[in-house]
C-alpha positions as CSV (number, residue, x, y, z in Angstrom):
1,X,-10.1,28.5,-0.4
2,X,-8.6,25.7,1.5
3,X,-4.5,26.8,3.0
4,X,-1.6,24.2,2.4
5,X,-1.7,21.3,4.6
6,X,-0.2,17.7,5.0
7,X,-2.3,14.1,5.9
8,X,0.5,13.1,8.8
9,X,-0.4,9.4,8.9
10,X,-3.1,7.5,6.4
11,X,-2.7,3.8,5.8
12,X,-2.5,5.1,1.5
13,X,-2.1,0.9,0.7
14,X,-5.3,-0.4,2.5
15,X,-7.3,1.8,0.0
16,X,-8.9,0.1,-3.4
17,X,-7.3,1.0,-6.7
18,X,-10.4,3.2,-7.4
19,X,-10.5,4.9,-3.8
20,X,-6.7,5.8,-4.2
21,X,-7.6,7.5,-8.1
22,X,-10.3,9.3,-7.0
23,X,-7.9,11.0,-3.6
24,X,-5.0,11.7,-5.8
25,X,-7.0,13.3,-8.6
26,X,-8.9,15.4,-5.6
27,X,-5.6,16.6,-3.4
28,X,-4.6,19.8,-5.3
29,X,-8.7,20.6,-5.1
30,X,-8.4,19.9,-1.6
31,X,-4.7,21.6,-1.2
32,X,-2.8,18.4,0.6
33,X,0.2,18.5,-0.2
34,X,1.2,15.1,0.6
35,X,0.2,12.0,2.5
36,X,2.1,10.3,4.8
37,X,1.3,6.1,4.2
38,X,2.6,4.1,6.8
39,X,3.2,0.4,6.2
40,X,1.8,-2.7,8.5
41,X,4.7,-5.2,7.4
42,X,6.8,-5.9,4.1
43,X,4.4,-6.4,1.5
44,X,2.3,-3.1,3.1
45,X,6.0,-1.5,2.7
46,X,6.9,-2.4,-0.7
47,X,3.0,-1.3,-2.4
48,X,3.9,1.4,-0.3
49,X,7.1,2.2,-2.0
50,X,5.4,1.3,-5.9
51,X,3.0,4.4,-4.9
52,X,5.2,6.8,-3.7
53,X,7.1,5.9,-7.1
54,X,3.5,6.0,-9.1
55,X,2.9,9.5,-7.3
56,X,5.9,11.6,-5.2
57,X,3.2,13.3,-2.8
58,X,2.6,9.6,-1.2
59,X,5.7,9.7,1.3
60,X,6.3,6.4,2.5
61,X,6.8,5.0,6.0
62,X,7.7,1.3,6.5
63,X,7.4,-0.8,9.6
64,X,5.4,-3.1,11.2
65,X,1.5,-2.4,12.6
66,X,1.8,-4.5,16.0
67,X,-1.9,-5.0,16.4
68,X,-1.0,-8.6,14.5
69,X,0.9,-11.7,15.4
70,X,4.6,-11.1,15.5
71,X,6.6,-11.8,12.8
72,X,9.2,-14.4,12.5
73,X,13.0,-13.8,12.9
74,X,13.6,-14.1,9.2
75,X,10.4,-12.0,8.2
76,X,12.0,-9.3,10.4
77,X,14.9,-9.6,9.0
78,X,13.9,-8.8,5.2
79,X,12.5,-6.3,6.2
80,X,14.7,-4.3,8.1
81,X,16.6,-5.6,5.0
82,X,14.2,-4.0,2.4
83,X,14.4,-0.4,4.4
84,X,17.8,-0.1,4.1
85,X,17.7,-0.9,0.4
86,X,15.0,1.7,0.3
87,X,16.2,4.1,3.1
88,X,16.0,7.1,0.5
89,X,12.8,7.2,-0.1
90,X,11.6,6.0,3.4
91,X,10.4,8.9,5.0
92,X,10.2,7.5,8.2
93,X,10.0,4.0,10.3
94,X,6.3,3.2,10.9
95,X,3.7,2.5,12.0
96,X,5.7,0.4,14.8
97,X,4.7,0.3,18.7
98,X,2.6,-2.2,20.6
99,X,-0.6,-4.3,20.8
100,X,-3.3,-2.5,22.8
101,X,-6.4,-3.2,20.9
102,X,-5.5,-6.8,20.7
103,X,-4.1,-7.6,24.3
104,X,-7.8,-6.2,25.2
105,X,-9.5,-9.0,23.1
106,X,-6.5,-11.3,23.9
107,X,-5.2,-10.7,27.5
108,X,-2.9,-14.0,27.2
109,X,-0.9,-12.4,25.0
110,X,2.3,-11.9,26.2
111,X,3.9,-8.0,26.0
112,X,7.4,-8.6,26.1
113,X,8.4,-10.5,22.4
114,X,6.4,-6.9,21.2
115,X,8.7,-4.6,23.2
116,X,11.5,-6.1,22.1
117,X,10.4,-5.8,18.6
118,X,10.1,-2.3,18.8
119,X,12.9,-1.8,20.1
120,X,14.7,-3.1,17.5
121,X,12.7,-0.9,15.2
122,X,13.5,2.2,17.7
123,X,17.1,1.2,17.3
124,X,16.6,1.5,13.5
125,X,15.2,4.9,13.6
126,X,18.0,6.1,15.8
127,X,20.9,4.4,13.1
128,X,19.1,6.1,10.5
129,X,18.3,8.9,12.0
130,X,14.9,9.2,10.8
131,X,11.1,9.6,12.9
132,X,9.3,7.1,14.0
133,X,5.6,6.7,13.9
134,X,4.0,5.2,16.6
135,X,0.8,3.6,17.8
136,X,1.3,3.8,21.6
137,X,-2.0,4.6,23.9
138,X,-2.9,4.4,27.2
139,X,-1.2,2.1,29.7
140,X,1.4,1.7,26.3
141,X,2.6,4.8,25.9
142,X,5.1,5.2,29.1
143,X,6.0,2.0,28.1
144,X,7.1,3.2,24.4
145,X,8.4,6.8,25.9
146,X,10.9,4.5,28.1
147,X,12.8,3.0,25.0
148,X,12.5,6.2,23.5
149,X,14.4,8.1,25.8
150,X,16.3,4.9,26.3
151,X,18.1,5.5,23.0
152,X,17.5,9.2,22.7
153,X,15.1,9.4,19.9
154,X,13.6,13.0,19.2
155,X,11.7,13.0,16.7
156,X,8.9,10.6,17.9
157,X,5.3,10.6,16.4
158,X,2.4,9.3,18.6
159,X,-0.3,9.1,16.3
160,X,-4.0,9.2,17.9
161,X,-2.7,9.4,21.3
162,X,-4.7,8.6,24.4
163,X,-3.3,8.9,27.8
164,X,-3.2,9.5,31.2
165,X,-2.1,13.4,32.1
166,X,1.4,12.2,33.4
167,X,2.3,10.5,30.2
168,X,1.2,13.7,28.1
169,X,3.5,16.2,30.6
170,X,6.0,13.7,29.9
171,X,5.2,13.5,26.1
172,X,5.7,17.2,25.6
173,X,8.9,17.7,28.0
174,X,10.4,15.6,25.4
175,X,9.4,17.5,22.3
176,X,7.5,14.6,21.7
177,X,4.5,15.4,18.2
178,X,1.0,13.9,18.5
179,X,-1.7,13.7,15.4
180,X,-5.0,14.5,15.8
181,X,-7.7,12.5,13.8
182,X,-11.6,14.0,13.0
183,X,-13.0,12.4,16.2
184,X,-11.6,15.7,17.6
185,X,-15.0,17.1,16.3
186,X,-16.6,14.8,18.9
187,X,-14.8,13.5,21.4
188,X,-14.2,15.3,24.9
189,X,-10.8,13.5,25.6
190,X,-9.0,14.6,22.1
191,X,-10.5,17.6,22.5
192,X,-9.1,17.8,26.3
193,X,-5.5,16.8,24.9
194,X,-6.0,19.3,21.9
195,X,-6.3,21.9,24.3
196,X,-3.1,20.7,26.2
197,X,-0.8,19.8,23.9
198,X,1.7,23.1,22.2
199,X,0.3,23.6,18.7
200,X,3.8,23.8,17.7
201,X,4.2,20.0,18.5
202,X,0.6,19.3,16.9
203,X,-0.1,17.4,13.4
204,X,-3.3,16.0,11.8
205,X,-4.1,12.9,10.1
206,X,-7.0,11.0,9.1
207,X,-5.5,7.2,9.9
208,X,-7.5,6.4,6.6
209,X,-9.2,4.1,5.5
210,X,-10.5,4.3,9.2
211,X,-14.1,5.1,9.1
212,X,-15.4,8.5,10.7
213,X,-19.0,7.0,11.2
214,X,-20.1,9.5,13.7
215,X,-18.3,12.8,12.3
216,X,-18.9,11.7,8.5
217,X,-21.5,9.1,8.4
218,X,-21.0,6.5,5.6
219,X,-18.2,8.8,3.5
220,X,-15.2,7.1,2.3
221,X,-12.1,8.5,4.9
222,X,-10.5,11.1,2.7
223,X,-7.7,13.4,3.7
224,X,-9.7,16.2,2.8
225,X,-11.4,15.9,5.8
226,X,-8.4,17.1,8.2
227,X,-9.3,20.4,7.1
228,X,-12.3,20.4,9.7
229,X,-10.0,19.0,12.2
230,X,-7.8,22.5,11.6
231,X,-11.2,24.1,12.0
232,X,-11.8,22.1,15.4
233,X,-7.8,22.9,16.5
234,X,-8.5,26.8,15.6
235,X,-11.6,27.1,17.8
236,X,-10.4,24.9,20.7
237,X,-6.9,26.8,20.7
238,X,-9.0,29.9,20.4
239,X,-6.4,31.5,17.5
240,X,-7.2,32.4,13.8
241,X,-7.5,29.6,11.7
242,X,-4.4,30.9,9.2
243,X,-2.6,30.7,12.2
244,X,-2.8,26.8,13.0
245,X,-2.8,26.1,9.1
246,X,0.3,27.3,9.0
247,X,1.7,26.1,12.5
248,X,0.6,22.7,11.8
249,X,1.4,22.4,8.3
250,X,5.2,24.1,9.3
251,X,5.5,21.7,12.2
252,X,4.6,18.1,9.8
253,X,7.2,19.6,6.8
254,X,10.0,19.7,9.9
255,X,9.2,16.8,11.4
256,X,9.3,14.7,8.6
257,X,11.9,16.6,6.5
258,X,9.5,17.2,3.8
């Protein structure tokens, strides 16, 4: 019997028609509860929206994925446009932060027009006053926790986080929540930051339709499979698995107001 939990950041859109029938129709089996589908820009925001309208359990982020070419001024502006027409049932600005994964293919790539993009989206969170999911790692992440505690945000989501030990005693001193994917099944440094980070501050995700290759080799990303993550959590924390269930399903339905 598989305890109440919640899929804290899945990319719900990017999945086909048939993929996103066959999860729906399998999360009361699997007991999630909901799935939190972050956009990558307008169009990933407003299929977004038609599926959490389709299905209430989808909960909707909308943003802008920065591992992409910037958008233009007036792109930017319909849609910060759009989430204040559909600030109701946003449940929280994301996925936002900065360009990592491209910079390391593309080193010419100048950082600066993306920090002050996400800025503005940090600034957005703040008016609002709702969470921000972000997809900061590495040599990113102080960058990010600087305009965060520039503009006092709180409720700050760093979804598969890597980083240096200073940056995660930093994280943490501000209350900061992490998400912890599958790969915590396999690899040392999640599982190293697993055992750091306060439960209490602690979510899981599957990031889906990422692929799990070496954890489930050639299986379609489903959130069912966060409950193997909990499994992971409870023996790395060394605590009863009922426990985590319900400290990490407790600490995703606060963060996120659900």
């Amino acid at each position: 019997m598989y305890m109440p939990i919640i899929d804290a950041h899945i990319h719900f859109d990017h999945y086909s028609k048939e993929e996103q029938k066959h999860i729906l129709q399998e999360l009361e089996q699997y007991n999630i509860e909901a799935l939190l589908s972050v956009s990558f820009h307008l169009e990933s925001s407003k299929e977004n929206l038609r599926l959490h309208k389709q299905d209430c359990r989808i909960k909707p982020a909308f943003g802008f994925h920065p591992e992409q070419s910037l958008p233009s001024t007036e792109e930017l502006e319909q849609l910060f446009k759009f989430m204040v027409e559909h600030k109701e049932a946003m449940i929280a600005v994301g996925e936002v932060g900065l360009p990592y994964y491209m910079r390391k293919e593309q080193p010419e790539i100048p950082l600066e027009p993306y920090i002050e993009v996400l800025e503005e989206f940090v600034k957005f969170a703040k008016k609002l006053n709702k969470p921000i999911a972000l997809h900061a790692v590495y040599e990113d992440a102080p960058t990010v926790c600087d305009l965060l505690e520039k503009h006092s945000i709180e409720k700050a989501h760093f979804h598969w986080f890597k980083g240096d030990t200073r940056t995660i005693e930093r994280m943490i001193a501000n209350n900061y929540h992490i998400s912890i994917t599958p790969d915590l099944l396999v690899e040392g440094n999640i599982q190293s930051l697993a055992e750091i980070y306060p439960l209490t501050l602690t979510m899981v995700e599957t990031d889906g339709p990422w692929p799990f290759d070496e954890v489930f080799p050639g299986q379609m990303t489903h959130p069912k499979m966060i409950h193997e993550t909990v499994k992971a959590l409870a023996k790395i924390k060394s605590l009863p698995i009922e426990e985590v269930y319900k400290t990490v399903y407790n600490t995703t339905k606060q963060f996120y107001n659900l």
